[in-house]
MMTF fields as JSON, N, C-alpha, C and O atoms, coordinates in Angstrom:
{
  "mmtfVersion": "1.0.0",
  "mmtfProducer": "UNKNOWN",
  "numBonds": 319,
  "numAtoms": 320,
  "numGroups": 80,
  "numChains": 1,
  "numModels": 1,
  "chainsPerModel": [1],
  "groupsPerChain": [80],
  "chainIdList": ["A"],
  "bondAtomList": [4, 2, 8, 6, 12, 10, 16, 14, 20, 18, 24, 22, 28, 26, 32, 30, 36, 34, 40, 38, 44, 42, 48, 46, 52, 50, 56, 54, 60, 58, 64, 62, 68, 66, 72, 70, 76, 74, 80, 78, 84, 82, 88, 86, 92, 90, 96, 94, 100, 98, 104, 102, 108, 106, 112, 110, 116, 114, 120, 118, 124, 122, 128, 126, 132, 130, 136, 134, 140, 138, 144, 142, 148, 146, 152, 150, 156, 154, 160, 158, 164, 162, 168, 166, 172, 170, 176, 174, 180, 178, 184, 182, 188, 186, 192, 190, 196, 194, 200, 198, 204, 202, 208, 206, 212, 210, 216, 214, 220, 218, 224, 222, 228, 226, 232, 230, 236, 234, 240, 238, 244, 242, 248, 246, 252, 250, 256, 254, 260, 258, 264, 262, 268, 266, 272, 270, 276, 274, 280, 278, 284, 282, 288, 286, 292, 290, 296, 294, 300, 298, 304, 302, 308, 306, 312, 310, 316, 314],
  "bondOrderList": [1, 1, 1, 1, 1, 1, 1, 1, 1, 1, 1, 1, 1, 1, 1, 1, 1, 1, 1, 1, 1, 1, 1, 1, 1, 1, 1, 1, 1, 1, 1, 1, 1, 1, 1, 1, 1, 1, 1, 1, 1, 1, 1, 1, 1, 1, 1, 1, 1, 1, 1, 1, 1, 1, 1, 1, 1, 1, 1, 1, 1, 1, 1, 1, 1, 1, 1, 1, 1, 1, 1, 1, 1, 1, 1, 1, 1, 1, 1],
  "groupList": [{"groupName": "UNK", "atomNameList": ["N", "CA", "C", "O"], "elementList": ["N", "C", "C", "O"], "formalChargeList": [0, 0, 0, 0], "bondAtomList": [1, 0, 2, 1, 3, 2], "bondOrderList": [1, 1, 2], "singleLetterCode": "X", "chemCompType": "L-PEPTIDE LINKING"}],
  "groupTypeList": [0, 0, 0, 0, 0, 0, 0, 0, 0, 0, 0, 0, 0, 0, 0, 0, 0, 0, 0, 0, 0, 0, 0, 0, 0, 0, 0, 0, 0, 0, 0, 0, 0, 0, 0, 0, 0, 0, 0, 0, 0, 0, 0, 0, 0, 0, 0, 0, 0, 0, 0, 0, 0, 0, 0, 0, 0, 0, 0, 0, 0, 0, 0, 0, 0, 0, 0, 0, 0, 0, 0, 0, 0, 0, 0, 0, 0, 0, 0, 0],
  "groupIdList": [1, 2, 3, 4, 5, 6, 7, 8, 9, 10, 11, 12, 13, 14, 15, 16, 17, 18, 19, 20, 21, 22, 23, 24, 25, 26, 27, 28, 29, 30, 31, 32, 33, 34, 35, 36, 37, 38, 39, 40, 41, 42, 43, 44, 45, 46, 47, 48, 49, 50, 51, 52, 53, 54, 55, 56, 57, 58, 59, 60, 61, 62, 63, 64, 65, 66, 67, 68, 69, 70, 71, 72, 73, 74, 75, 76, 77, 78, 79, 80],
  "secStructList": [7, 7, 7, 7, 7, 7, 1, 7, 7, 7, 7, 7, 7, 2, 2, 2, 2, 2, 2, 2, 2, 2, 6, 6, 1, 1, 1, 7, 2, 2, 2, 2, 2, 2, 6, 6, 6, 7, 7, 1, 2, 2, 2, 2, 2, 2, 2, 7, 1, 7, 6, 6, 6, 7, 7, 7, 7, 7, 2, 2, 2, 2, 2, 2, 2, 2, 2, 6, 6, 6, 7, 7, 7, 7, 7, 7, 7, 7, 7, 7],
  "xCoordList": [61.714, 62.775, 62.189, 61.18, 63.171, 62.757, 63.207, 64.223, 61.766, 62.513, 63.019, 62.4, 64.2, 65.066, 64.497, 63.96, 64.853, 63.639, 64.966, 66.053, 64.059, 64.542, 65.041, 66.132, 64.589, 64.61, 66.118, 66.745, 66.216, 67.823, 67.761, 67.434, 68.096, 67.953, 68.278, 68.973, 68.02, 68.358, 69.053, 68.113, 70.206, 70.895, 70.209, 69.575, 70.306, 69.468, 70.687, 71.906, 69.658, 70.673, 70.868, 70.575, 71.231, 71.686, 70.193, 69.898, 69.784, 68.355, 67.753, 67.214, 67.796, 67.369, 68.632, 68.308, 69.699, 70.544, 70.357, 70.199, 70.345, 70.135, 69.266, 69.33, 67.817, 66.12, 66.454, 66.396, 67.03, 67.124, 68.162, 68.232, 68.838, 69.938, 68.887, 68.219, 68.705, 67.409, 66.241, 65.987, 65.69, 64.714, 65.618, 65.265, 66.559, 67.143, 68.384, 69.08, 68.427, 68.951, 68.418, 67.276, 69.677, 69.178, 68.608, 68.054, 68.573, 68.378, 66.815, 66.681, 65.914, 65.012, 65.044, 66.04, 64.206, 63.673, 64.178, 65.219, 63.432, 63.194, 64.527, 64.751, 66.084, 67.232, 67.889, 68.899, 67.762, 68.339, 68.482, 69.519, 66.888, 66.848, 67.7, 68.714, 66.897, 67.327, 69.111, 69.616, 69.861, 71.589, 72.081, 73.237, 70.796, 71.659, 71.065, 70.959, 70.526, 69.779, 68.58, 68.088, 68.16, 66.943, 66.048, 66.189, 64.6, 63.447, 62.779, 63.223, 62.074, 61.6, 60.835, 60.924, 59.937, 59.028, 59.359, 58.737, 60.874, 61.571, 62.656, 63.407, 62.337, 62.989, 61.704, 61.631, 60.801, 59.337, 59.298, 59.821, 58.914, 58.918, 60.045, 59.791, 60.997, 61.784, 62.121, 62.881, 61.351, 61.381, 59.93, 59.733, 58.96, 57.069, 57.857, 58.968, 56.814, 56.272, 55.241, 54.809, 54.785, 53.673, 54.648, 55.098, 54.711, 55.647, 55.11, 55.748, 53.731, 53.335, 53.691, 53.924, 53.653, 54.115, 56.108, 56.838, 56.493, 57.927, 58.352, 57.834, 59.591, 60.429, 61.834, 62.313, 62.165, 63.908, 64.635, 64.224, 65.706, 66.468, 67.616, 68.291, 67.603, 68.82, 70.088, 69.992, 71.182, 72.303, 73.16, 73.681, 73.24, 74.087, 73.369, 74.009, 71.727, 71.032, 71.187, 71.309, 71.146, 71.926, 73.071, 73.105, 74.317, 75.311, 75.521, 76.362, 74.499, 74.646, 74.017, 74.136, 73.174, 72.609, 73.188, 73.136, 73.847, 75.015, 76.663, 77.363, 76.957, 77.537, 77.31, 78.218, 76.152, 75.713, 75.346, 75.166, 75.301, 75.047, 76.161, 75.983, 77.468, 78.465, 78.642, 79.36, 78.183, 77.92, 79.12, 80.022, 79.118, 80.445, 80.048, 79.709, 80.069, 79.882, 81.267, 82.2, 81.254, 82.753, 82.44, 81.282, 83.436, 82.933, 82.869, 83.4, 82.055, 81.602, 82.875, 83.861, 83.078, 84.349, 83.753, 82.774, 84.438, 83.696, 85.054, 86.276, 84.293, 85.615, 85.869, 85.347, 86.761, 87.495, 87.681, 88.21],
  "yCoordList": [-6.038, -5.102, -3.747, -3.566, -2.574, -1.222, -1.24, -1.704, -0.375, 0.056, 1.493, 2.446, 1.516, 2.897, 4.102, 3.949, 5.194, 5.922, 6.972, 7.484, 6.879, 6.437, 8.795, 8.967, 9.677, 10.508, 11.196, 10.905, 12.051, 12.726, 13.828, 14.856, 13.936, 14.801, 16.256, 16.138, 17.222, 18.433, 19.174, 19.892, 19.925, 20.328, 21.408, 22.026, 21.695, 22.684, 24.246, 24.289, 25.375, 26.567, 27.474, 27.171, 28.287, 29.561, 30.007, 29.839, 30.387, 30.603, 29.841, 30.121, 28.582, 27.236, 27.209, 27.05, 27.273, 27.133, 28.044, 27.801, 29.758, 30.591, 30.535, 30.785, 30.097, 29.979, 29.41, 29.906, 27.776, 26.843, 27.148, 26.594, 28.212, 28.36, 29.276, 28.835, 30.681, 31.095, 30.664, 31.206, 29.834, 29.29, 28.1, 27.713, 27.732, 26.921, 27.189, 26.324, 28.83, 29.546, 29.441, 29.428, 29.378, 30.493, 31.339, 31.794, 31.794, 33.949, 33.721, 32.982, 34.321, 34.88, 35.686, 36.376, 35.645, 36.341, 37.725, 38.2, 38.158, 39.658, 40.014, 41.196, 39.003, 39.825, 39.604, 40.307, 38.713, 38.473, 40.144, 40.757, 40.874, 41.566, 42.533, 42.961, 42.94, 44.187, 44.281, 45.389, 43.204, 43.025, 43.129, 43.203, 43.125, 43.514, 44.359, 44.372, 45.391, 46.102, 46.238, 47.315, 44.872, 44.365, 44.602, 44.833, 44.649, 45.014, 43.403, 42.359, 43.324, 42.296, 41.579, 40.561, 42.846, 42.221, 41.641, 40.938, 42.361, 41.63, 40.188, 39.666, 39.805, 38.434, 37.243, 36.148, 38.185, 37.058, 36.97, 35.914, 37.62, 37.479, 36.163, 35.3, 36.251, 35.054, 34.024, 33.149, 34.048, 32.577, 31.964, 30.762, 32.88, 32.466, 30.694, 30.353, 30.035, 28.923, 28.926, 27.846, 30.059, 30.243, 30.872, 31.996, 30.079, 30.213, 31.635, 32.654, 31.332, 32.783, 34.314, 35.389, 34.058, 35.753, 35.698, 36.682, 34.365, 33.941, 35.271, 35.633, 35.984, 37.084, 36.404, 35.301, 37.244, 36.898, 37.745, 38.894, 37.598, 38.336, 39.562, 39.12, 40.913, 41.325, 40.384, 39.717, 40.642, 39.622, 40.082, 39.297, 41.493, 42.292, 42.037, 41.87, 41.997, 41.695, 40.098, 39.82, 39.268, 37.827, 37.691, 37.003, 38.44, 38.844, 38.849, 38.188, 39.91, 40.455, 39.738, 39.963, 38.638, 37.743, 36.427, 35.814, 35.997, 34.87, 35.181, 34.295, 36.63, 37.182, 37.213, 36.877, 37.583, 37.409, 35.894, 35.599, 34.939, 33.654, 32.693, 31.476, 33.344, 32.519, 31.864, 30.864, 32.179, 31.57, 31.65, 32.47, 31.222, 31.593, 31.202, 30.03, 31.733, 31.157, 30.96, 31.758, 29.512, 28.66, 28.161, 27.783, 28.031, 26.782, 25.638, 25.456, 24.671, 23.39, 22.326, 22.845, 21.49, 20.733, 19.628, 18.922, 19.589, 18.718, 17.387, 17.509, 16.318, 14.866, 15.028, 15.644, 14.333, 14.172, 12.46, 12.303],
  "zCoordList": [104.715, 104.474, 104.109, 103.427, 104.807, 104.479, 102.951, 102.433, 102.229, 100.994, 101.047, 101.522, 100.506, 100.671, 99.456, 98.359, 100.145, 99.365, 98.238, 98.506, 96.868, 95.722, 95.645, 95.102, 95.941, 95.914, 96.752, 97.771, 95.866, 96.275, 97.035, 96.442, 98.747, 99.255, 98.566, 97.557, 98.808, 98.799, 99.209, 99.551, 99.642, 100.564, 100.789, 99.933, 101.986, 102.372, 102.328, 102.5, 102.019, 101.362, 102.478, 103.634, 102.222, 103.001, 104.014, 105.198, 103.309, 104.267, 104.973, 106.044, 104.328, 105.544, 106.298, 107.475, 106.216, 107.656, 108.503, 109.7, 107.767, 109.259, 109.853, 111.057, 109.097, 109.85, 110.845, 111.97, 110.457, 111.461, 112.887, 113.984, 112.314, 113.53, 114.202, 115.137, 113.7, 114.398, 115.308, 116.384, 114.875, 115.743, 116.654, 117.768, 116.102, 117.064, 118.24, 118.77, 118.488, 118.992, 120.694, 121.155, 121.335, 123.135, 123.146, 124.147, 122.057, 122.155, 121.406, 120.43, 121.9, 121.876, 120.458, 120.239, 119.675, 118.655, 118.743, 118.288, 119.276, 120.207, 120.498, 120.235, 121.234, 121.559, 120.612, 120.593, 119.513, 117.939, 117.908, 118.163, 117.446, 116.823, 117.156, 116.605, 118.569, 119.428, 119.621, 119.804, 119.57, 119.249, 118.037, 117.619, 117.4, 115.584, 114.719, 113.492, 115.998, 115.286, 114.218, 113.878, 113.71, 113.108, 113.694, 114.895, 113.024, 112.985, 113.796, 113.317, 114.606, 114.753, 113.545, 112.858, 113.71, 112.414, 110.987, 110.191, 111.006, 109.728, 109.911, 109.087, 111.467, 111.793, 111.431, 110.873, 112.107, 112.291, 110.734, 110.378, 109.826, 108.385, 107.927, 107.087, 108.517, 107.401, 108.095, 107.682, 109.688, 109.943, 110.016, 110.191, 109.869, 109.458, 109.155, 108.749, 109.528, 108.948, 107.925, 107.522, 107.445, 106.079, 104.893, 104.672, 104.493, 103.115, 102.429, 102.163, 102.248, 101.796, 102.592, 102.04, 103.831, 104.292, 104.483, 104.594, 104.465, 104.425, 103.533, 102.476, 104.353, 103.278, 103.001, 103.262, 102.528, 102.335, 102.714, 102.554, 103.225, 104.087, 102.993, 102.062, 103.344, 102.262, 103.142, 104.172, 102.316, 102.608, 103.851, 104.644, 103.917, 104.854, 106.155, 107.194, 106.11, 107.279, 107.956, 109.149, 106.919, 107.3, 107.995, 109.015, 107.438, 108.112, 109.087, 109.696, 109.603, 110.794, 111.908, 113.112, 111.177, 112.357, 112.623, 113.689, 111.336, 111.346, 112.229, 112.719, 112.228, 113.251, 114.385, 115.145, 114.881, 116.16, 116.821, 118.002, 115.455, 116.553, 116.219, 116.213, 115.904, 115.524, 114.267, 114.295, 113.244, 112.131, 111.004, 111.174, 110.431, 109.76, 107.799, 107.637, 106.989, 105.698, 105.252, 105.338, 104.656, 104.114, 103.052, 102.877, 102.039, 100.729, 101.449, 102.545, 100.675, 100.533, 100.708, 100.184, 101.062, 101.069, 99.906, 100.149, 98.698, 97.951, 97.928, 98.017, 97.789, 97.961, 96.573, 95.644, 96.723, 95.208, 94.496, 93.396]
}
């Protein structure tokens, strides 16, 4: 028998969803930017896989890229 593993996922936050929509996008890095007016170099920064050069996004710049790939921010549906 599998033993089930004893640790409580994490939900993953705001920045891990857009990374992941980002890199898991049709659109090219490069037409992210160039459609929302972003800096490339400030896309490559916050989806790095090196935690150390990893930036953080200002929020209005998130916006504007969660806009462009359909994204929508909603509360949490919590059960009752």
């Amino acid at each position: 028998m599998a033993k089930k593993s004893t640790t409580k996922r994490t939900p993953k936050g705001i920045d891990e969803q857009l990374r992941e929509a980002i890199l898991n996008s049709s659109h090219k890095r490069a037409a992210i930017a160039r459609e929302t007016g972003i800096a490339d170099a400030v896309l490559s920064r916050f989806v790095t896989e090196d935690e150390y050069a990893r930036r953080d996004l200002r929020l209005a710049t998130a916006a504007k890229i969660a806009a462009f790939l359909g994204l929508e921010l909603a509360p949490k549906k919590r059960g009752r």
